[in-house]
KEROKOL-879448 format. One record per residue (C-alpha): residue in three letters; x, y, z. Coordinates in steps of 0.2 Angstrom, whole numbers, plus 2048, in hexadecimal, padded with zeros to 3 digits. Layout:
alaXYZ/...
END
This chain:
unkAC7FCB0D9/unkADBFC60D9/unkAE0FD80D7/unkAD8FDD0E9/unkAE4FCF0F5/unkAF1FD40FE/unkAFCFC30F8/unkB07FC8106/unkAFBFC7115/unkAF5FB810E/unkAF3FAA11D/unkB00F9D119/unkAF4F91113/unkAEEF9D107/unkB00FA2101/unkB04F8F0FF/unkAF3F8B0F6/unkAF7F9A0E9/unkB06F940E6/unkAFFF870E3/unkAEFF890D8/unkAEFF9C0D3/unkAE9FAB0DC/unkAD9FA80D2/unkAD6F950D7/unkADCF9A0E9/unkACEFA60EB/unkAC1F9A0E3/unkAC5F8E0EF/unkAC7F9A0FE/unkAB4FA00FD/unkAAEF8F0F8/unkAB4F89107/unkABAF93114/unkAB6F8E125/unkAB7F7B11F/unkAC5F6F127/unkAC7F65119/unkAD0F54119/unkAD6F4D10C/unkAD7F3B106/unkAE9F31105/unkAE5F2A0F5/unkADFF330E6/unkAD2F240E1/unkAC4F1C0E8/unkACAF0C0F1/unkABAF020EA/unkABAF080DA/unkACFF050D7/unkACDEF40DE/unkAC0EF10D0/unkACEEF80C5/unkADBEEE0CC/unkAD1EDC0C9/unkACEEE20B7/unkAE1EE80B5/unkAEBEDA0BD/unkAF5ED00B0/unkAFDEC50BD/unkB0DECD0BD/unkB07EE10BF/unkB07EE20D0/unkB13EF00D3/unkB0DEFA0C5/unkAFAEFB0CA/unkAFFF000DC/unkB08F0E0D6/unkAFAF120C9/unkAEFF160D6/unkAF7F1A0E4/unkAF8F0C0F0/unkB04EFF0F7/unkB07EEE0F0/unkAFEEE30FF/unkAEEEED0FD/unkAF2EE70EA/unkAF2ED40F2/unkAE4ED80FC/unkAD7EDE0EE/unkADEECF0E5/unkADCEC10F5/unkACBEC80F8/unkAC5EC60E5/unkACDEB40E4/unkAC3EAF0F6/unkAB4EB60F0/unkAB3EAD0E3/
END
């Protein structure tokens, strides 16, 4: 199927996701969705499932470490943390 596309008449976005993934994953994803908008969430993780993880993880002093783990800041970090300690 790859051997049929003109690369160069590609639609930017195309160009950039082949680039990205490979003419073969590029043209997987193109009849999968094609036609779709597609958003993408800012964070890679589920927010209730890393909070989960955060409460398990947190040593006290890891703070920094786990919001770069996963992929959010430091007060949300305090946040999860607050939360668990009111809900208790």
């Amino acid at each position: 199927m790859a051997e049929r596309i003109e690369l160069d008449a590609l639609h930017q976005f195309y160009k950039s996701l082949n680039n990205l993934v490979g003419t073969e994953s590029m043209l997987i994803i193109y009849e999968h969705y094609k036609g779709t908008q597609l958003n993408f969430p800012v964070h890679l993780y589920d927010r209730k499932v890393t909070a989960q993880l955060v409460l398990k993880e947190f040593n006290g002093h890891n703070q920094h470490e786990l919001a770069r783990k996963y992929g959010y800041s430091q007060k949300w970090i305090q946040m999860v943390m607050r939360e668990a300690k009111e809900d208790k």
